[in-house]
PQR file with spaces between the fields and no chain letter, atoms N, CA, C, O and H, PARSE charges and radii, in Angstrom:
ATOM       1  N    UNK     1       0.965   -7.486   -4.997 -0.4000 1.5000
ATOM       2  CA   UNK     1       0.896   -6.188   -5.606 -0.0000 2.0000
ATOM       3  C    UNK     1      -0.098   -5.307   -4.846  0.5500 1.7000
ATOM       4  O    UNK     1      -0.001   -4.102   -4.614 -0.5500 1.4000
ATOM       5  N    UNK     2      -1.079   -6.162   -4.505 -0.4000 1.5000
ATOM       6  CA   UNK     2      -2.617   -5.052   -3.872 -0.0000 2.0000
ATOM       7  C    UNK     2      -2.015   -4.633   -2.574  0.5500 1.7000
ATOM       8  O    UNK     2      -2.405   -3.534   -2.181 -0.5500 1.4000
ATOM       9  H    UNK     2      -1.157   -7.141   -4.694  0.4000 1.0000
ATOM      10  N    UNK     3      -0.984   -5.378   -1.667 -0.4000 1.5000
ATOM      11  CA   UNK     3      -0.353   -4.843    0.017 -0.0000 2.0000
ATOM      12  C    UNK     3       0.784   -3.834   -0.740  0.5500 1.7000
ATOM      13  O    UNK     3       1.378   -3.034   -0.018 -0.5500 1.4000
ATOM      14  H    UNK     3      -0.667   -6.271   -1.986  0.4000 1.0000
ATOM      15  N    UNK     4       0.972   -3.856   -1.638 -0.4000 1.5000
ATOM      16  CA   UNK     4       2.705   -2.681   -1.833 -0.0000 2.0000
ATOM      17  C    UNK     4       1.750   -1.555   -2.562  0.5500 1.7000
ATOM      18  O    UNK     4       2.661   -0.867   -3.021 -0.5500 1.4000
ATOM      19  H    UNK     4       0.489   -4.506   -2.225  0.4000 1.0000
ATOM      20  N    UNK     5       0.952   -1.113   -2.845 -0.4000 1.5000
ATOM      21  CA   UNK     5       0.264   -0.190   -3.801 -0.0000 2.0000
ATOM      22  C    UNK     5      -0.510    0.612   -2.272  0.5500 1.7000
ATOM      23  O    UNK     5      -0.724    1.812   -2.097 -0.5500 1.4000
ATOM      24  H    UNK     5       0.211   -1.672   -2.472  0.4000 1.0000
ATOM      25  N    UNK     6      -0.849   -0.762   -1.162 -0.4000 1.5000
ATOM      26  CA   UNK     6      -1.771    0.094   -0.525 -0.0000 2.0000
ATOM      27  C    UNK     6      -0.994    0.653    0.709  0.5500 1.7000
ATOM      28  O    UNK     6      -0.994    1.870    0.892 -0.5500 1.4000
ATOM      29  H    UNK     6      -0.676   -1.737   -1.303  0.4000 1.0000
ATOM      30  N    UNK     7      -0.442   -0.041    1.420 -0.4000 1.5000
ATOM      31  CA   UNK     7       0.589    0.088    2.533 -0.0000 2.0000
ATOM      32  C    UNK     7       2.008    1.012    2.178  0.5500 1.7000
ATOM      33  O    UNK     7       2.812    1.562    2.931 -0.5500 1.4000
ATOM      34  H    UNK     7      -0.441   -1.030    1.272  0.4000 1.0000
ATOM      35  N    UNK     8       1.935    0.922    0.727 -0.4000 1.5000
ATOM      36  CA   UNK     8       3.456    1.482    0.899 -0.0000 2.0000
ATOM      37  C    UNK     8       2.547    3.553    0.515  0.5500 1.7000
ATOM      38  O    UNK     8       3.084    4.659    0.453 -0.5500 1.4000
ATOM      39  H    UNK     8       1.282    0.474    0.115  0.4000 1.0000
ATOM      40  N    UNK     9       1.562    3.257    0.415 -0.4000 1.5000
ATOM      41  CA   UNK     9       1.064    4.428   -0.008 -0.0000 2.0000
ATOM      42  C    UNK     9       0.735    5.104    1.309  0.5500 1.7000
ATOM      43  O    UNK     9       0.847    6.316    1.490 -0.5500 1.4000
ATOM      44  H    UNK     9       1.125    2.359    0.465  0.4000 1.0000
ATOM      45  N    UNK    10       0.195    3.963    2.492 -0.4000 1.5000
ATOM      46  CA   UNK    10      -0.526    4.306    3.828 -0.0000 2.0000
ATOM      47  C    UNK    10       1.071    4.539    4.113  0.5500 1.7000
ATOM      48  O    UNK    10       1.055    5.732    3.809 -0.5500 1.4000
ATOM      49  H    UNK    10       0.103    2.978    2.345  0.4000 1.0000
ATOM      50  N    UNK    11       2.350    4.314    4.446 -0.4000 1.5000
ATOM      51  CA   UNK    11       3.277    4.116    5.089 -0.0000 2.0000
ATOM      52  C    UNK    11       4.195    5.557    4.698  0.5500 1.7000
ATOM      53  O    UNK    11       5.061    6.049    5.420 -0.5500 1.4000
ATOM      54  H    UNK    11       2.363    3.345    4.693  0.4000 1.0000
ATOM      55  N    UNK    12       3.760    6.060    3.395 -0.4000 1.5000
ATOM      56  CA   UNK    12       3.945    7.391    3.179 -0.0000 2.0000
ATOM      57  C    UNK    12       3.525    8.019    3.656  0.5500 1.7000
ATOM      58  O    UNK    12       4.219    8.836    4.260 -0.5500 1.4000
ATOM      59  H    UNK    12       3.056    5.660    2.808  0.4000 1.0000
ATOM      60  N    UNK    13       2.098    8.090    3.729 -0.4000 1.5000
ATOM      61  CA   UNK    13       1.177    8.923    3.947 -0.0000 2.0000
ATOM      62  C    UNK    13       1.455    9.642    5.843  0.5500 1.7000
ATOM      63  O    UNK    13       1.312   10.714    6.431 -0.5500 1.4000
ATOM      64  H    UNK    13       1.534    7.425    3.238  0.4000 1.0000
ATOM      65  N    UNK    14       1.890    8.306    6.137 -0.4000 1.5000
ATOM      66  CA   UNK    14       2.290    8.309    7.578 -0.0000 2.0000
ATOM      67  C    UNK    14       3.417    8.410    8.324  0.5500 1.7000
ATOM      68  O    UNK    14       3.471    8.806    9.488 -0.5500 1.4000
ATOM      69  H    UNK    14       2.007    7.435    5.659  0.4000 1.0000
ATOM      70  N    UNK    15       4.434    7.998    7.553 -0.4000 1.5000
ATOM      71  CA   UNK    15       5.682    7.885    8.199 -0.0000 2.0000
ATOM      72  C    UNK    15       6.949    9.206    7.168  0.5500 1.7000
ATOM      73  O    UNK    15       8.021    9.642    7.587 -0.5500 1.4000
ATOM      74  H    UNK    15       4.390    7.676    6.608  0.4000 1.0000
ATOM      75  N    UNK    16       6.381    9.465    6.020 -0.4000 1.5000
ATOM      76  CA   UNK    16       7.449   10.316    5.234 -0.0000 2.0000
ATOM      77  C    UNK    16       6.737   11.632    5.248  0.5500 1.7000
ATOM      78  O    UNK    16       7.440   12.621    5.456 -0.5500 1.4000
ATOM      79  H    UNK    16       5.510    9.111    5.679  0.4000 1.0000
ATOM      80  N    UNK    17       5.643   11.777    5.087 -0.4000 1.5000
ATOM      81  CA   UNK    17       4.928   13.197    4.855 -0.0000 2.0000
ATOM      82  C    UNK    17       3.978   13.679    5.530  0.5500 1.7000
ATOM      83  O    UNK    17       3.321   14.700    5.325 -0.5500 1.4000
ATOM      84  H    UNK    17       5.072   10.974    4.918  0.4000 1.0000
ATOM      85  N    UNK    18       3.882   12.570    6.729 -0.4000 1.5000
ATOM      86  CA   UNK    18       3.670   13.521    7.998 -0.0000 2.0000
ATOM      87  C    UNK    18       2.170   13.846    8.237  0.5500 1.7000
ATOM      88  O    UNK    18       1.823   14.643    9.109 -0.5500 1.4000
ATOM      89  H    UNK    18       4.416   11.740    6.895  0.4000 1.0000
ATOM      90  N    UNK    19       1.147   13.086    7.293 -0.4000 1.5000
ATOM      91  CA   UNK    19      -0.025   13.324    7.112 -0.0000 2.0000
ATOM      92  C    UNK    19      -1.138   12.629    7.822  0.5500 1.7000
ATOM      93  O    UNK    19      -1.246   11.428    8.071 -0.5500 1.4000
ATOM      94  H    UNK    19       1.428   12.439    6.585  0.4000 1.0000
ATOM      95  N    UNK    20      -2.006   13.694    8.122 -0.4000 1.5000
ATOM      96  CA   UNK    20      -3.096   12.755    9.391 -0.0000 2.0000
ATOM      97  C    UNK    20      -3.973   11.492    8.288  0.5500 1.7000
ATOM      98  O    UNK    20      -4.456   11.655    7.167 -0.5500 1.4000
ATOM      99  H    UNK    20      -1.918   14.669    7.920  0.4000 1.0000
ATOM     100  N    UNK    21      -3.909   10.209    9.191 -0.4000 1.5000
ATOM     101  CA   UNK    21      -4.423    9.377    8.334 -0.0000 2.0000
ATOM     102  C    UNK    21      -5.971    9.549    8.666  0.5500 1.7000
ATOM     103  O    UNK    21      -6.233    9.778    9.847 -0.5500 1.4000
ATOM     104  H    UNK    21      -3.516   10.077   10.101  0.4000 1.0000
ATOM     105  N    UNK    22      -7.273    9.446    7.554 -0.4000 1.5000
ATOM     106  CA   UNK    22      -8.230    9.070    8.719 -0.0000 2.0000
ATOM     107  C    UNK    22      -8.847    7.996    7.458  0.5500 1.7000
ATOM     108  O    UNK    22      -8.348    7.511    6.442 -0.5500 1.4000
ATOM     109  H    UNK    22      -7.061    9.260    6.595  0.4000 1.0000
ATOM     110  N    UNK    23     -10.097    7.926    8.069 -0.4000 1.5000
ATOM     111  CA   UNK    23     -11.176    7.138    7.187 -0.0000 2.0000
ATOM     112  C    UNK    23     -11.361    7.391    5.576  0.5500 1.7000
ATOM     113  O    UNK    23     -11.416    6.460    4.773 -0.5500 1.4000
ATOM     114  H    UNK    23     -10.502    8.320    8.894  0.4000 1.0000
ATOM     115  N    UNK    24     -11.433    8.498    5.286 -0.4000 1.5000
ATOM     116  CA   UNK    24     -11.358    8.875    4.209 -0.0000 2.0000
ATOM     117  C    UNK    24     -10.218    8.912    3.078  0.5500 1.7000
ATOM     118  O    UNK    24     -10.435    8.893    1.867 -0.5500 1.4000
ATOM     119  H    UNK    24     -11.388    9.254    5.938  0.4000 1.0000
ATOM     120  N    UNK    25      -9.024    8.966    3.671 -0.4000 1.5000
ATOM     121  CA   UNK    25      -7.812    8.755    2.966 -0.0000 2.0000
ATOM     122  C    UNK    25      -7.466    6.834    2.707  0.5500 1.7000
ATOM     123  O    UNK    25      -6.991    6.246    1.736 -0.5500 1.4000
ATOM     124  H    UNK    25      -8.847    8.982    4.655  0.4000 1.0000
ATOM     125  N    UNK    26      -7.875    6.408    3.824 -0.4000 1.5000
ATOM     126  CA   UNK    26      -8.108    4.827    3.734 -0.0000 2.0000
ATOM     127  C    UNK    26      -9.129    4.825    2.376  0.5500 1.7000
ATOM     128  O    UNK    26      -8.831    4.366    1.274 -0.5500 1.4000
ATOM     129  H    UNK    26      -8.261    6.886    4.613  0.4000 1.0000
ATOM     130  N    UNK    27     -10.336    5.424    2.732 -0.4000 1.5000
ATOM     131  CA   UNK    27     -11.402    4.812    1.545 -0.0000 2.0000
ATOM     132  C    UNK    27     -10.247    5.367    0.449  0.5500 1.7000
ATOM     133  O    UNK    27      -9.742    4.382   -0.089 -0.5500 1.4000
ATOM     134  H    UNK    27     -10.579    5.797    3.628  0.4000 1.0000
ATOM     135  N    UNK    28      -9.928    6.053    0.171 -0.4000 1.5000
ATOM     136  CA   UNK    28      -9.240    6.846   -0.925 -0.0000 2.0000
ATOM     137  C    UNK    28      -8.140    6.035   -1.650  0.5500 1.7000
ATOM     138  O    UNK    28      -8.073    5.710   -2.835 -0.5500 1.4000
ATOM     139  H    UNK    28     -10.338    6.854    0.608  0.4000 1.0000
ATOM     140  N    UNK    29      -7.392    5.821   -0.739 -0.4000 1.5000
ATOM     141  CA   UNK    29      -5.871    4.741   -1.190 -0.0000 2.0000
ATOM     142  C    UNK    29      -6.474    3.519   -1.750  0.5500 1.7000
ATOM     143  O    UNK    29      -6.099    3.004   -2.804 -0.5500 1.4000
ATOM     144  H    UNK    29      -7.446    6.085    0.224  0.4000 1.0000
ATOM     145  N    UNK    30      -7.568    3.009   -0.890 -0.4000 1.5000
ATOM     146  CA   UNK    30      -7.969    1.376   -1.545 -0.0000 2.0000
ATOM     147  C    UNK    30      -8.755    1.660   -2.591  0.5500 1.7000
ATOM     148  O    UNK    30      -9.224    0.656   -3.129 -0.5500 1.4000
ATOM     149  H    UNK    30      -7.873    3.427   -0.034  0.4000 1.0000
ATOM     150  N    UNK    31      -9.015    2.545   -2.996 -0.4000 1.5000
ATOM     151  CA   UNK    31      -9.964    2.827   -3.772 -0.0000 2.0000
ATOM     152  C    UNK    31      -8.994    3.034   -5.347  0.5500 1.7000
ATOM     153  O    UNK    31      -9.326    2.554   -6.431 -0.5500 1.4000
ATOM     154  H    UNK    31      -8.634    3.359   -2.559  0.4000 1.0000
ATOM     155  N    UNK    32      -7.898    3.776   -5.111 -0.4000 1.5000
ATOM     156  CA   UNK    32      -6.977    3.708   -6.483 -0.0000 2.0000
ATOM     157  C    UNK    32      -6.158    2.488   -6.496  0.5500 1.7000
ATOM     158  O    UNK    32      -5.892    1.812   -7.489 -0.5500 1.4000
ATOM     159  H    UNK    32      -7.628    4.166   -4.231  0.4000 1.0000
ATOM     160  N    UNK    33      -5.800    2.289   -5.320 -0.4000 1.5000
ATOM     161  CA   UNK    33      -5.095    0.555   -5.392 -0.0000 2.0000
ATOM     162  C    UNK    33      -6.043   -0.277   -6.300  0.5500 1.7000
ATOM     163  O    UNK    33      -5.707   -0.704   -7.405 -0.5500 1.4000
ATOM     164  H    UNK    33      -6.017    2.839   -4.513  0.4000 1.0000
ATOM     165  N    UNK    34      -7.148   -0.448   -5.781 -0.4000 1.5000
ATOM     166  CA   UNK    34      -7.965   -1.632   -6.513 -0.0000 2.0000
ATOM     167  C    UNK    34      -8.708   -0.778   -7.837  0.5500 1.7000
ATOM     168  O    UNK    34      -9.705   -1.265   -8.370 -0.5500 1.4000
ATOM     169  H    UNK    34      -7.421   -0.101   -4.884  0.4000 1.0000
ATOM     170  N    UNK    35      -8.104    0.584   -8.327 -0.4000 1.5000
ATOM     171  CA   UNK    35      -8.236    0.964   -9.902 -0.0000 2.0000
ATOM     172  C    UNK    35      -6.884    0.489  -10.458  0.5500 1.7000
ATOM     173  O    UNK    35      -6.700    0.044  -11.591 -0.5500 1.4000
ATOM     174  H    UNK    35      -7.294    0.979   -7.894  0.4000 1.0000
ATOM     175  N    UNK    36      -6.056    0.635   -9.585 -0.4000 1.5000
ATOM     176  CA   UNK    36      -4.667    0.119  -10.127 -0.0000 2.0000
ATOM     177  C    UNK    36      -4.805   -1.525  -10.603  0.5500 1.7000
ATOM     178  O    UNK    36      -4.959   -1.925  -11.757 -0.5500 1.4000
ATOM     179  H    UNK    36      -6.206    0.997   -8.664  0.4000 1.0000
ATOM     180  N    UNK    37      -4.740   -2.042   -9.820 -0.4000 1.5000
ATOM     181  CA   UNK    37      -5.012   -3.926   -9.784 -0.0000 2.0000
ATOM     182  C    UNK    37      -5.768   -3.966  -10.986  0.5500 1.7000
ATOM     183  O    UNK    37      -5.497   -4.586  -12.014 -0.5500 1.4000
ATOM     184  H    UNK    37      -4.615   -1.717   -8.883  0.4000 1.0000
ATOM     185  N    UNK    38      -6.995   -3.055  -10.687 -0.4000 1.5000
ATOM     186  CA   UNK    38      -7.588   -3.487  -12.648 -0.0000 2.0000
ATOM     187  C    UNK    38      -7.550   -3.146  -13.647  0.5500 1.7000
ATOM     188  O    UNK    38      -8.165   -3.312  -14.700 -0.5500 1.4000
ATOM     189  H    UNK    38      -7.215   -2.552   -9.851  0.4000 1.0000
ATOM     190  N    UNK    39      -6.434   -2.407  -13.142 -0.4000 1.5000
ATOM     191  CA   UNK    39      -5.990   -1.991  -14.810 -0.0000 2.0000
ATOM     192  C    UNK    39      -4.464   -2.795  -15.325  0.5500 1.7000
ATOM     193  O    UNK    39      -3.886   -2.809  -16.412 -0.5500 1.4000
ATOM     194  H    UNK    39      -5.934   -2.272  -12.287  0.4000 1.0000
ATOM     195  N    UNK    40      -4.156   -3.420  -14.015 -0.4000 1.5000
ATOM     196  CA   UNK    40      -2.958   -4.191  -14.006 -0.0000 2.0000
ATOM     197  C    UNK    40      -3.741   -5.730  -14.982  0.5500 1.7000
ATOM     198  O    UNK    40      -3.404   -6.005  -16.134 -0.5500 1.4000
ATOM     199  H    UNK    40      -4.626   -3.408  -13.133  0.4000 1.0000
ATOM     200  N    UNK    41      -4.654   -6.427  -14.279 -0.4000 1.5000
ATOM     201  CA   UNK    41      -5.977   -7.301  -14.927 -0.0000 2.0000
ATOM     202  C    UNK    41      -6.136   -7.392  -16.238  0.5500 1.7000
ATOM     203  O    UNK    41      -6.052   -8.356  -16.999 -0.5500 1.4000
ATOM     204  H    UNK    41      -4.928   -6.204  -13.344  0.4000 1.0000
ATOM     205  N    UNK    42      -6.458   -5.884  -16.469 -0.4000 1.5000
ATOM     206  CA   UNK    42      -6.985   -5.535  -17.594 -0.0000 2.0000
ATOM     207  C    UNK    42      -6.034   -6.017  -18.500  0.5500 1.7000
ATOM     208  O    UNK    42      -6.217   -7.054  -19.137 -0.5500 1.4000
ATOM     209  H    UNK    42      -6.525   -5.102  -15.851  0.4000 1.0000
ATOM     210  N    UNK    43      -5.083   -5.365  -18.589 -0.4000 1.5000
ATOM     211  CA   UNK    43      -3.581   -5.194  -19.251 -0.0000 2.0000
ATOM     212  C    UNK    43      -2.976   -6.557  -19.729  0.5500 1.7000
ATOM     213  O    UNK    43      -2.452   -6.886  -20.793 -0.5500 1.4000
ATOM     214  H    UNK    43      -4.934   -4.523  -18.071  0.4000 1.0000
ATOM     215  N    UNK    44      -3.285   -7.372  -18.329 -0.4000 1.5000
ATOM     216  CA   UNK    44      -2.616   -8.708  -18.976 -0.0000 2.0000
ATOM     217  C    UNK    44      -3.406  -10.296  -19.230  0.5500 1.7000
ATOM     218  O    UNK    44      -2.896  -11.405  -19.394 -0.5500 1.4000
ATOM     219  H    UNK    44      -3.710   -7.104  -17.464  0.4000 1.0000
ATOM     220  N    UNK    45      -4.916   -9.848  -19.181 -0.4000 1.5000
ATOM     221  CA   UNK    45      -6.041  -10.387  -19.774 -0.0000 2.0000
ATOM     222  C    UNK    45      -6.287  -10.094  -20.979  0.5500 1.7000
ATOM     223  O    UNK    45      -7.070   -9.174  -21.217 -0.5500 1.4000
ATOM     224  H    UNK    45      -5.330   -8.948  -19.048  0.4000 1.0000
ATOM     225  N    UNK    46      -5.448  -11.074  -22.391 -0.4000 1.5000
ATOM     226  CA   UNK    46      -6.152  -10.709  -23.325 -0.0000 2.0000
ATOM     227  C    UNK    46      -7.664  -11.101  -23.701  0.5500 1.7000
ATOM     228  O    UNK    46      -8.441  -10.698  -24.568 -0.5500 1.4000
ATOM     229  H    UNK    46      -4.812  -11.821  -22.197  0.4000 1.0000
ATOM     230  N    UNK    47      -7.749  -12.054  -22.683 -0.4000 1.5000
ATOM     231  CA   UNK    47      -9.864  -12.076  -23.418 -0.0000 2.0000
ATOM     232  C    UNK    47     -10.226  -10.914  -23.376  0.5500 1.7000
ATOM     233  O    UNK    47     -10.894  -10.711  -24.391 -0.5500 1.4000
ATOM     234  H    UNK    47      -7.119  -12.381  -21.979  0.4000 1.0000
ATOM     235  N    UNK    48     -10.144   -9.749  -22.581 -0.4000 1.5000
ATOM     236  CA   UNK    48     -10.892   -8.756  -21.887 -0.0000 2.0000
ATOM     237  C    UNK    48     -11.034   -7.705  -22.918  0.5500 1.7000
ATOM     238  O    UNK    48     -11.644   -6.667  -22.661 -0.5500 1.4000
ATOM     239  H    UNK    48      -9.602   -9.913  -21.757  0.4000 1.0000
């Protein structure tokens, strides 16, 4: 789930809409990927 949230987001970013990738859009994508993942966590951890 964490490579299709982040790559398919970088693979947009790059290959469909044409957008300059840099450092900051990296920090950016992994940064909601791994809010995504924990809320995916969250969701199906009922101890939590």
């Amino acid at each position: 789930m964490a490579h299709l949230l982040l790559l398919g987001s970088l693979a947009s970013a790059l290959y469909i809409l044409n957008l300059p990738v840099d450092d900051a859009m990296v920090t950016d994508l992994a940064t909601a990927a791994a809010a995504g993942i924990t809320a995916l966590a969250d969701r199906s951890d009922p101890m939590r």
